[in-house]
C-alpha positions as CSV (number, residue, x, y, z in Angstrom):
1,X,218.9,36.8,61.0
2,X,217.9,33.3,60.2
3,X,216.5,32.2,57.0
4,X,212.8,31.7,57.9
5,X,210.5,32.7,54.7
6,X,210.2,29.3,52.8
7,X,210.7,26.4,55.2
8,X,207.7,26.5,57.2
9,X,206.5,23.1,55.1
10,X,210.4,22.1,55.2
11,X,209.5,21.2,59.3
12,X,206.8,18.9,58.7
13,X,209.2,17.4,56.2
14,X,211.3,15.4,58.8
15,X,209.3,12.1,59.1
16,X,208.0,9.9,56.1
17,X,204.3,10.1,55.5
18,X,202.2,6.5,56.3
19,X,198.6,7.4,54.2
20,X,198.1,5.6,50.5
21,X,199.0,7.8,47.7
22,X,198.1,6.7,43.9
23,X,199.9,4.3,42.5
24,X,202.6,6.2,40.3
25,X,203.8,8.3,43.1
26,X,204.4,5.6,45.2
27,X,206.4,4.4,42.4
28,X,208.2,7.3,42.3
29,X,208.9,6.9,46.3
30,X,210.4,3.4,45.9
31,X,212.4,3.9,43.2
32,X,213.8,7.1,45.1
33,X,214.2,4.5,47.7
34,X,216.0,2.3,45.9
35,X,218.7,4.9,44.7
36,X,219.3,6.7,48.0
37,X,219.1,3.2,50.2
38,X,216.6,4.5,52.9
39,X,213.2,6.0,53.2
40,X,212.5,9.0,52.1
41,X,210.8,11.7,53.6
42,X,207.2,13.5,52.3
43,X,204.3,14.5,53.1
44,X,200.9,14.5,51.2
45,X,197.4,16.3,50.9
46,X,194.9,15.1,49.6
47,X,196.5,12.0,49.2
48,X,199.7,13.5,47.1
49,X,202.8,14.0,48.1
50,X,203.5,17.6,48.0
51,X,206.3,17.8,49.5
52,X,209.7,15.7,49.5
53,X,212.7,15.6,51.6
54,X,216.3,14.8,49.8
55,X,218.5,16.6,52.0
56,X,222.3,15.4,52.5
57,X,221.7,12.2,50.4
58,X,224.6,12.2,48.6
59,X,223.0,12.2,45.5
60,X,223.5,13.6,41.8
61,X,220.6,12.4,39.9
62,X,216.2,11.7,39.9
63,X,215.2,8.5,38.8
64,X,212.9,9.5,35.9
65,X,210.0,8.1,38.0
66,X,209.8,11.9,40.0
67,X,207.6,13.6,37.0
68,X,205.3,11.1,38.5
69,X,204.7,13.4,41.7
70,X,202.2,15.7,39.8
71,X,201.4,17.7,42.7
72,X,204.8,18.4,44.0
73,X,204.9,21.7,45.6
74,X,208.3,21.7,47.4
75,X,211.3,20.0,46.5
76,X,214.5,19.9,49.1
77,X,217.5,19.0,47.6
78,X,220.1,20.5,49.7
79,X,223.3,19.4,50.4
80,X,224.0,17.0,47.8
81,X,226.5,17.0,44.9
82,X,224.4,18.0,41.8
83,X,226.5,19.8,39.0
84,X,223.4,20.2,37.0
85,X,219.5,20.6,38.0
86,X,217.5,17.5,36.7
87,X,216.1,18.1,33.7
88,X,213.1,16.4,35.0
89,X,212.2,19.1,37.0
90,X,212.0,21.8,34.7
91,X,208.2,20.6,33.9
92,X,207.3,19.9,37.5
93,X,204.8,23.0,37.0
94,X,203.3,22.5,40.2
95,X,206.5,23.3,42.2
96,X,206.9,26.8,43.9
97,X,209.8,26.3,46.4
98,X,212.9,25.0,44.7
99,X,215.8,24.2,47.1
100,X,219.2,23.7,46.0
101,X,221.7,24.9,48.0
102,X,224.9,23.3,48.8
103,X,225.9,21.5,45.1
104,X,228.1,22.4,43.0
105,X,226.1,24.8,40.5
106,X,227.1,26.8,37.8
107,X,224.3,27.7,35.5
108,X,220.2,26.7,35.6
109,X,218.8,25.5,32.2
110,X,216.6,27.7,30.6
111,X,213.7,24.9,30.7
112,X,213.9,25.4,34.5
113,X,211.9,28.8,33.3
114,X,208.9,26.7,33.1
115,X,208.3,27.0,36.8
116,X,206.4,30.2,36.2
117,X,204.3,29.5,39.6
118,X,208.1,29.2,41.5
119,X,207.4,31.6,44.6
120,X,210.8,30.3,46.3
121,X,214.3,29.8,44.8
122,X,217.5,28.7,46.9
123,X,220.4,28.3,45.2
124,X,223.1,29.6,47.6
125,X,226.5,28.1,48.5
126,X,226.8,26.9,44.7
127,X,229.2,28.2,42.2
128,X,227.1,30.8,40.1
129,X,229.2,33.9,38.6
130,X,226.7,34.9,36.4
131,X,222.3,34.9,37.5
132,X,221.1,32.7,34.8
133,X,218.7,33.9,32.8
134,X,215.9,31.6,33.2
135,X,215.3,33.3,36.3
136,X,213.7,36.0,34.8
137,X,211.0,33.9,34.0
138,X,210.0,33.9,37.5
139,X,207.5,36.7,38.2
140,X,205.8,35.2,41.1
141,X,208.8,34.3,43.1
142,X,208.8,36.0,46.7
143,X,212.3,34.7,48.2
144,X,215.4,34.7,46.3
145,X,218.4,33.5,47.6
146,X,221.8,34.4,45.6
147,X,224.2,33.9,49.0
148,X,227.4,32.6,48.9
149,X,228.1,32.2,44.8
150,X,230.7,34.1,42.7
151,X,228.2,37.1,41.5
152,X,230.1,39.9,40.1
153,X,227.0,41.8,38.9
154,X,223.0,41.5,38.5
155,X,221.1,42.0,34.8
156,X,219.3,45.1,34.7
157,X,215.8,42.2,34.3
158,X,216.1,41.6,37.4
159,X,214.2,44.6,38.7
160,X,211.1,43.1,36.5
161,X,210.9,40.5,39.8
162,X,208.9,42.9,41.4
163,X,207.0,40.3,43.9
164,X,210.2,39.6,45.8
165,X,210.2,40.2,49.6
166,X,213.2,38.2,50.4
167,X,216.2,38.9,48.9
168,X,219.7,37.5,49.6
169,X,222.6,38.7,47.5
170,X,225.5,38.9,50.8
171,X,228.9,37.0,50.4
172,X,229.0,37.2,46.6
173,X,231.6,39.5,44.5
174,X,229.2,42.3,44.1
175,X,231.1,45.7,42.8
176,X,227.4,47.4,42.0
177,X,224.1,47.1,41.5
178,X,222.0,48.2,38.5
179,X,219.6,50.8,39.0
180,X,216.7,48.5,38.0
181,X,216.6,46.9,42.1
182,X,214.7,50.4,43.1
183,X,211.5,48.5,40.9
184,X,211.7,45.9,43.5
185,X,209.2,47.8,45.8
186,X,207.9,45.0,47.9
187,X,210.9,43.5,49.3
188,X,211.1,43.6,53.2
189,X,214.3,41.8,54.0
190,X,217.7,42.3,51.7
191,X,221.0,41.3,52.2
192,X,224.0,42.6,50.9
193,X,227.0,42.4,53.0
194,X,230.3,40.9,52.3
195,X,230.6,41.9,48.5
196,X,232.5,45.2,47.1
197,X,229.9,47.3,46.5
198,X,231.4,51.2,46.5
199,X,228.0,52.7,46.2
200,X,224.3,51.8,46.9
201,X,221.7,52.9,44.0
202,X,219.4,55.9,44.6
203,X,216.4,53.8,44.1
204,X,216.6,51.5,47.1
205,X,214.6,54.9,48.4
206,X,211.8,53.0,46.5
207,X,211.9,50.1,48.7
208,X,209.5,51.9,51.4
209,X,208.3,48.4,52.9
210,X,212.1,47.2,53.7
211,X,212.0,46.4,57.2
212,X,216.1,44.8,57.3
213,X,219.1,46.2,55.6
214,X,222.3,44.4,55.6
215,X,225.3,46.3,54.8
216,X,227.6,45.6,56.5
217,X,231.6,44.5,54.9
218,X,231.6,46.5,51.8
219,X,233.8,49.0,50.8
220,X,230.9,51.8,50.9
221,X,231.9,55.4,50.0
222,X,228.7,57.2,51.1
223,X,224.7,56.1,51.1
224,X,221.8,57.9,49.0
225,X,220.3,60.6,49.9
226,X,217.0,58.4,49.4
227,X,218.2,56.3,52.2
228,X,215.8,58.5,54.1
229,X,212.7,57.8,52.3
230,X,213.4,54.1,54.2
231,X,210.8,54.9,57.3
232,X,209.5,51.1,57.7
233,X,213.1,49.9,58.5
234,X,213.7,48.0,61.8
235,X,217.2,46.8,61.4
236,X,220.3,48.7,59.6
237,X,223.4,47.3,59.9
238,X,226.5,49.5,58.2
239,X,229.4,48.8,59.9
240,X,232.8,48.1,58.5
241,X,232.5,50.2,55.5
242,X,234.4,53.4,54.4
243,X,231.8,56.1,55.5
244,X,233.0,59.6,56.6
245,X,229.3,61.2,56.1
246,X,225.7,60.4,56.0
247,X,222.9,61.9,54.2
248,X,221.2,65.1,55.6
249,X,217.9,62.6,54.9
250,X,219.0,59.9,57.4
251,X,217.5,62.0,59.8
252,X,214.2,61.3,58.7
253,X,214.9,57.7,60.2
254,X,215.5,58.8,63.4
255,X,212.1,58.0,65.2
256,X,211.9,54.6,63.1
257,X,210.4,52.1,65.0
258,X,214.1,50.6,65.5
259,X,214.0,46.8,67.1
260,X,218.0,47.4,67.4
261,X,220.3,50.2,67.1
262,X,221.3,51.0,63.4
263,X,225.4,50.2,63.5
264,X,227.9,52.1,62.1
265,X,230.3,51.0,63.7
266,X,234.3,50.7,61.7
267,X,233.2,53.6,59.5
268,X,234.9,56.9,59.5
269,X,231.9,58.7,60.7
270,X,232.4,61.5,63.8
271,X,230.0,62.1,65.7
272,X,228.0,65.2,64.5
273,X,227.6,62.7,61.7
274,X,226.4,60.1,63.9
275,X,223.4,62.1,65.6
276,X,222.2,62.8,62.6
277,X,220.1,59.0,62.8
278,X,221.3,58.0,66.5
279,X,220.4,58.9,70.2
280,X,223.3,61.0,72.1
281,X,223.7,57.9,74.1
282,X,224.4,55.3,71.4
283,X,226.9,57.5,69.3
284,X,230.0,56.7,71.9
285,X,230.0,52.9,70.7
286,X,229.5,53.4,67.5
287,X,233.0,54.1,66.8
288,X,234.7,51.0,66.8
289,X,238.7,51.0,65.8
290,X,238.4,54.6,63.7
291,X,236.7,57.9,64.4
């Protein structure tokens, strides 16, 4: 269950480029240099750099020399100790991933909403209770990572985001979910576990291309009956939640094409209930501490 979507450029990212770019970029390049005490990494195309490596640099600022990097398309500033996202980013308009996990965020300014070509957004492990609203701004983005902040609930816009395939929501505070996520009909991958969510909307029936569910550490009552419209899923993972029954629909999962067995496991669930989505033979460990 790695993270894969959105670092396949982040790989070619590990060694400092050694071809000419113009003059102002390389300016950019040495004065990030200068502040971090080391060469950076980058590559380039075309003779740009498009891509640029600040990972674990300890830093909390951009020299204003960066707006210089025209044709920046990815931007990895993990790990560092920013309490605010540069302003000079917000008109790097030829960005689409935007990585920021690992700092010590609380909000995104609402220039940041200039990024309307932003296909990529990480800002997990930071300190966000609330989605900020520049976000909705971002119709094109594909993967969306919200893990590990202080969410308590999602705005109802954010079910406008309708090109997201990657969505990551788990280890937040999460009591619900707005109704609005069953618009979000393309996503393939969404994670949910570890929050408090009671209850699952009926419209994640809509999300017929999801392919991975992650329930799992909730404190789920029951699923949707439109859990059974879910026929492209390949991984379901339920367990430790407060199920006693499934939906008569869940049958229609049955003959998924399954790369693991669905887990249900620390429910409440017998086993007629069980059979319902799993093979005679799987149901016996399935049960875990309670059955």
């Amino acid at each position: 269950m790695k993270k894969i979507f959105g670092f396949v450029l982040l790989v070619a990212m590990m060694t400092t480029a050694i071809f000419a770019v113009p003059a102002s970029e390389q300016a950019a390049l040495d004065d990030l240099e200068a502040m971090i005490g080391q060469a950076v990494s980058y590559t380039t195309e075309n003779d740009s750099v498009v891509t640029l490596n600040l990972y674990g640099k300890s830093i909390s600022s951009l020299p204003p020399s960066i707006v210089n990097l025209t044709n920046l398309r990815l931007i990895d500033l993990r790990s560092n100790n920013f309490t605010a996202v540069p302003e000079q980013l917000c008109g790097m308009t030829s960005l689409r991933e935007l990585h920021l996990c690992t700092n010590h965020l609380t909000t995104l300014p609402e220039s940041l909403g200039n990024l309307t070509g932003l296909e990529g957004l990480y800002i997990d492990y930071n300190r966000f209770s609330v989605l900020p609203s520049c976000v909705e701004k971002f119709k094109n983005l594909k993967r969306l990572d919200l893990s590990d902040n202080n969410l308590t609930s999602l705005p109802g816009w954010i079910g406008s985001l309708t090109e997201i395939v990657w969505l990551d929501l788990n280890s937040n505070n999460l009591a619900s979910l707005p109704e609005s996520m069953g618009c979000l009909t393309n996503v393939e991958w969404l994670w949910l576990y570890n929050n408090d969510l009671t209850y699952i909307p009926a419209g994640i029936g809509n999300m017929k291309k999801l392919e991975r569910l992650g329930l799992w550490s909730n404190k789920l009552n029951s699923l949707p009956p439109t859990m059974g419209n879910l026929t492209s899923l390949k991984y379901l993972w339920v367990m430790d939640n407060n199920l006693v029954s499934l939906p008569a629909s869940i049958a229609n999962l049955k003959n998924n094409d399954w790369e693991v067995t669905p887990d249900f496991s620390r429910n409440r669930l017998p086993s007629p209930e069980l059979k319902k989505i799993l093979p005679a033979d799987k149901v016996e460990g399935q049960f875990g501490t309670q059955h």
